[in-house]
C-alpha positions in Angstrom: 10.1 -14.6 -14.6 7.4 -13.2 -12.3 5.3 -16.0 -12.7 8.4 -18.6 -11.8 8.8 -15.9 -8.4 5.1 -16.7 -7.5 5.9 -20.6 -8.0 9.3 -20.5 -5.9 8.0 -17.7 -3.1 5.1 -20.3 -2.8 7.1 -23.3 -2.1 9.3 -21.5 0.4 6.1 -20.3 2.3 4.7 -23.9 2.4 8.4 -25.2 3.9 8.1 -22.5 6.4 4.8 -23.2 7.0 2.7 -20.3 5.7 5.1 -17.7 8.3 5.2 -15.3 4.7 1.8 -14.7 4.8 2.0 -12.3 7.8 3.8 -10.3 4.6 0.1 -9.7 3.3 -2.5 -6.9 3.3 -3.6 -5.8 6.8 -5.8 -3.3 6.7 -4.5 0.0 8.1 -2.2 -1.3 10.2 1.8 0.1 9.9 3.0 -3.8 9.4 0.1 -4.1 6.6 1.7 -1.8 4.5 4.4 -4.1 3.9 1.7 -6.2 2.2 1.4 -4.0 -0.6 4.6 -5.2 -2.1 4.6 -8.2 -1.2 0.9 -9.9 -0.9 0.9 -10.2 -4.8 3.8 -13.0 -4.3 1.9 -14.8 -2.2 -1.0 -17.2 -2.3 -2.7 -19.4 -0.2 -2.8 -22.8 -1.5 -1.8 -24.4 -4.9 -5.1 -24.0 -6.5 -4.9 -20.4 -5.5 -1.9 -19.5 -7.1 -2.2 -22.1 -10.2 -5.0 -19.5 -10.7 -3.2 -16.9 -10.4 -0.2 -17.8 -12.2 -2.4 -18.7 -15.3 -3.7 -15.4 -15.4 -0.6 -13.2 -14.3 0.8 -14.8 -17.1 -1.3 -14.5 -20.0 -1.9 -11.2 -19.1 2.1 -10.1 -18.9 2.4 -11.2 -22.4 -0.4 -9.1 -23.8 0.6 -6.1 -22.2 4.3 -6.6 -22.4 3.9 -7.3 -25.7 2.6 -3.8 -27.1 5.0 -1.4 -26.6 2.8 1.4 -26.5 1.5 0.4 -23.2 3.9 1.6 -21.3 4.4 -2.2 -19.2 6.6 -1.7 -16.5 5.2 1.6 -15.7 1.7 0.0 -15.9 2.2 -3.0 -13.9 4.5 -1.2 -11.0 1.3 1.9 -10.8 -1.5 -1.3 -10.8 0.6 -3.1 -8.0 1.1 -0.1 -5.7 -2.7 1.1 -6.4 -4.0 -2.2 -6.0 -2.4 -2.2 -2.8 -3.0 0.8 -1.2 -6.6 0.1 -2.4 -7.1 -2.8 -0.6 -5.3 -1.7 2.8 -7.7 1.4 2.8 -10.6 -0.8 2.4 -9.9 -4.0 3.4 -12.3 -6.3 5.7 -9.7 -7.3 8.9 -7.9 -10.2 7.8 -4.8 -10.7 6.0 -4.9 -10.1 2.6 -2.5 -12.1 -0.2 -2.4 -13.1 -3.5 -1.8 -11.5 -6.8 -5.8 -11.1 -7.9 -5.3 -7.8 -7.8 -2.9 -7.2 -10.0 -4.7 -9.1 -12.3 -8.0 -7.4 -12.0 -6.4 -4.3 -12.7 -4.4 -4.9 -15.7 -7.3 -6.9 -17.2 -9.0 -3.0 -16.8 -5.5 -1.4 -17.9 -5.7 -3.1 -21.2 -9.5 -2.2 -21.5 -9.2 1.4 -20.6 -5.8 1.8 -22.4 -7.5 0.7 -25.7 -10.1 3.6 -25.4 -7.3 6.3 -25.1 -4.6 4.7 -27.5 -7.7 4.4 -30.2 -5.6 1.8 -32.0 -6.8 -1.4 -34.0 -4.4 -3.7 -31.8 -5.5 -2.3 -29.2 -9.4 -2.5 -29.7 -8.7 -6.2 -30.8 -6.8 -7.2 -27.4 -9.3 -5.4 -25.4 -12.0 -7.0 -27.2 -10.1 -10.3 -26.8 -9.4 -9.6 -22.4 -13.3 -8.9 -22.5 -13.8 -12.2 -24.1 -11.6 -14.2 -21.9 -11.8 -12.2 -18.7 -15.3 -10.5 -18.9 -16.5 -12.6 -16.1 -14.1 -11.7 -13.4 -15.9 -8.3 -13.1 -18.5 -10.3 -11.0 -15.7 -10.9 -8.2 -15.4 -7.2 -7.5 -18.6 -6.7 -6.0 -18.9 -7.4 -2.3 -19.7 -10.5 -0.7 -19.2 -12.3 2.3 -16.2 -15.0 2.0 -12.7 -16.1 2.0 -11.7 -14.0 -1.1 -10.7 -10.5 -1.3 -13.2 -9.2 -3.2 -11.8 -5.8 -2.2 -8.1 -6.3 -3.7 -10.4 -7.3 -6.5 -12.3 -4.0 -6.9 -8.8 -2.2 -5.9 -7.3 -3.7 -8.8 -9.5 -3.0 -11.7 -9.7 0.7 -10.0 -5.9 1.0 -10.4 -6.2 -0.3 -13.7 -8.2 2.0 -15.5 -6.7 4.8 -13.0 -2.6 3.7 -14.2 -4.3 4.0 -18.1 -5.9 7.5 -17.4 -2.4 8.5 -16.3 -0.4 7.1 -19.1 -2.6 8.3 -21.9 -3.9 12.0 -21.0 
């Protein structure tokens, strides 16, 4: 269903012009911290969120399908870290998109599998690593349109929300 929000909040921003993304991340600024709930929903362009949406999804089904990770918990902690993350330490611009998220549940289910010392676990971490090892490149910073900040903020509040969950 969250994945169908990002699609519909995404045609509804191109009808009204792009006016949502004034919802994003601005850096410590009082109207940014509405961005922290909301910049996840939005995206910039349909590449952008196709990305996104791919991802988001994939992702929700691994860790919504293990009980034992705690999902709504997780997710709601990696999308109010991620957040805050970013507004602390963002570069001045408005920041959208749900990359953040992602980054940090990709590090959730990492971390998680350390403290949960389960077989499933291992395996789907071994598997994230496989298919989303790469991304760890976008979290170092560089000049540029994307947020590589919301990126690092993410896989922070990952393995932060599984630290939490599994002391």
């Amino acid at each position: 269903m969250l994945v169908l929000v990002l699609f519909l909040i995404f045609y509804v921003n191109q009808f009204l012009g792009g006016r949502l993304n004034y919802f994003g991340i601005i850096p410590r600024t009082g109207w940014g911290l509405l961005g922290i709930l909301f910049s996840p929903l939005l995206h910039y362009n349909q590449a952008h969120l196709t990305a996104n949406g791919v991802s988001l999804f994939l992702l929700l089904v691994i860790l919504f399908s293990h009980r034992e990770y705690r999902p709504e918990v997780a997710l709601a902690s990696i999308w109010l870290l991620s957040g805050l993350g970013t507004w602390l330490i963002g570069r001045p611009s408005v920041h959208i998109g749900a990359s953040g998220v992602i980054y940090g549940v990709v590090t959730y289910l990492i971390a998680a599998a350390w403290w949960l010392r389960s077989w499933r676990s291992a395996f789907l971490a071994v598997l994230i690593l496989f298919l989303y090892g790469g991304i760890f490149y976008g979290m170092l910073p560089h000049a540029g349109f994307v947020s590589w900040e919301a990126h690092l903020s993410g896989a922070i509040a990952g393995v932060l929300a599984a630290r939490w969950h599994y002391k």
